[in-house]
C-alpha positions, 0 to 999 in steps of 0.5 A: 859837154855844154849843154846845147842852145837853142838860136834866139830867134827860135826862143822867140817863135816858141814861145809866141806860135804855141810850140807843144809845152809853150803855153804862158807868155813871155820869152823862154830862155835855155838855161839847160837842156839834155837831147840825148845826142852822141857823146862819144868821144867827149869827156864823161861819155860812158859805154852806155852813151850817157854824159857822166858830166850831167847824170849819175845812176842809182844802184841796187834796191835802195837798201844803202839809203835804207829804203829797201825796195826803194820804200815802195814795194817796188821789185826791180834791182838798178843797174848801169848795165847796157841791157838795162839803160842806153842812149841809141841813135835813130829811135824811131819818132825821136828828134835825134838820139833817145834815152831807152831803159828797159826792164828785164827779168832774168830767172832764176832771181838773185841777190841784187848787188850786195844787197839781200834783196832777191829778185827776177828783174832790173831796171835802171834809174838816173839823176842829176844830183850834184851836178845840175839841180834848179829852182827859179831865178827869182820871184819875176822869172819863173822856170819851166821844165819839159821832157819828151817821153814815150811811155811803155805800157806794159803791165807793172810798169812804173816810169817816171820823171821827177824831182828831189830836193838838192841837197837832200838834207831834210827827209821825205816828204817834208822837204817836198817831191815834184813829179813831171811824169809818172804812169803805169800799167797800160793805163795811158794815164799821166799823173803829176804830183807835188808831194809836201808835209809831213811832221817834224817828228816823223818826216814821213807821217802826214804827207800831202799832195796835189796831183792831176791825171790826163789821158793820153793815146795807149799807142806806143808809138806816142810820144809826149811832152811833159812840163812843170813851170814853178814860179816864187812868190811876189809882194802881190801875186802868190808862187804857182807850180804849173802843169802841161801835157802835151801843150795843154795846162791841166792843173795850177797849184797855188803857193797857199795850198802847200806848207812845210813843217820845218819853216812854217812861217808863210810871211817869210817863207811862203814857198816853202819847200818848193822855194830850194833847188830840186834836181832830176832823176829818171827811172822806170820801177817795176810793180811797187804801191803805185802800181797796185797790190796786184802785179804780174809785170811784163818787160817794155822800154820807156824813152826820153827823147830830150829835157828842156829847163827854161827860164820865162823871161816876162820883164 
């Protein structure tokens, strides 16, 4: 299904009136979008209303990639079950359709797919990953990327909205990780974070980050807008990653501050790892390292009304 367009004029006016998420000048310019509408009956509309076309799910605990437990600790088991993940209609507050993935515990625990993991609880975790990944155009137009969320807030919960490197052919964190969202708990806190670093050796040894944390309303009922905006490197001004909650910039990271270890030359690579597509993934963790050592969680349901990725026309 082609992705939807927003008419022109309506670019302009966000643009310029300071819609929620718009904050930097220039015009903005659809280059994707998922609104998490009906596709029933279109080509790739799977039973849980998903197009197939833009989202694949990841499945099981992780063990296929060898992270068991995803790497983290984390104690759910992903499914494409309808129980677990849906797109519904009429989702009160949303614009139109939302995506909703519940965690659930079911007792007694089982083994996780044909994994040996065992555990209570599923959950489930979606991505682009071959099908639709970015970065920006080029160093004169940097690209933005929103979402509007609606948060659980329910103990051991971890939703998230994020990215990986496509294709993923360096490991973590060396090729680089931008998270748009993640939060947990009942905290009503929103954390941002780009991941990078780590050694040539190991991969995984040495990762940095730079994050930010706001606050926003434990009501949920709330929703909230989410948005990184990531531009390159010109001759004269340094590339910038850029983040927004609910229209308000809460933290700019310039290129200076992040490095990679595999092109670490910053005159001919300054961007480095943040200069390759990154494609997006959805998902809400049950307990796990984030979340905190101590974990009695309880089942909620995290929402996705609709993904925006722009193009900032500033020429």
């Amino acid at each position: 299904m082609a992705p939807a367009r927003l008419p022109a004029a309506l670019v302009v006016a966000l643009s310029l009136f300071g819609i929620p998420g718009i904050r930097a000048q220039g015009t903005l310019s659809l280059r994707w979008s998922e609104e998490f509408g009906s596709c029933t009956g279109l080509p790739g509309c799977d039973a849980n209303g998903l197009d197939t076309n833009k989202w694949s799910y990841d499945l099981y605990d992780g063990s296929q990639y060898g992270l068991t437990q995803w790497g983290n600790g984390e104690l759910q088991c992903y499914t494409n079950l309808n129980t677990n993940i849906r797109v519904a209609s009429g989702v009160t507050g949303a614009d139109g359709g939302a995506l909703i993935i519940n965690n659930l515990q079911s007792k007694p625990a089982k083994p996780c797919g044909p994994t040996s993991f065992v555990t209570a609880w599923t959950s489930a975790r979606i991505h682009t990953r071959g099908k639709a990944s970015f970065v920006p155009r080029d160093a004169a137009t940097p690209l933005r990327i929103e979402a509007r969320v609606q948060l659980p807030l329910k103990k051991g919960t971890w939703p998230a909205f994020w990215m990986l490197p496509e294709p993923p052919t360096i490991q973590w964190c060396t090729a680089g990780e931008i998270d748009i969202m993640e939060a947990k708990n009942t905290d009503g806190i929103i954390q941002q974070t780009i991941h990078f670093g780590g050694t040539l050796a190991q991969s995984w040894v040495d990762c940095r980050q730079e994050t930010v944390t706001t606050g926003v309303s434990t009501s949920t009922s709330a929703w909230h807008v989410v948005a990184v905006e990531w531009s390159l490197s010109t001759a004269t001004v340094p590339g910038q990653i850029k983040y927004y909650v609910n229209g308000v910039l809460v933290k700019t990271i310039g290129a200076a501050t992040w490095y990679s270890v595999v092109y670490p030359d910053k005159t001919t690579s300054p961007d480095a790892p943040f200069d390759k597509p990154f494609h997006l993934l959805i998902n809400m963790a049950v307990c796990g390292n984030y979340v905190g050592s101590t974990c009695s969680p309880a089942q909620g349901a995290y929402k996705v009304d609709w993904i925006r990725v722009y193009d900032r026309i500033t020429a």
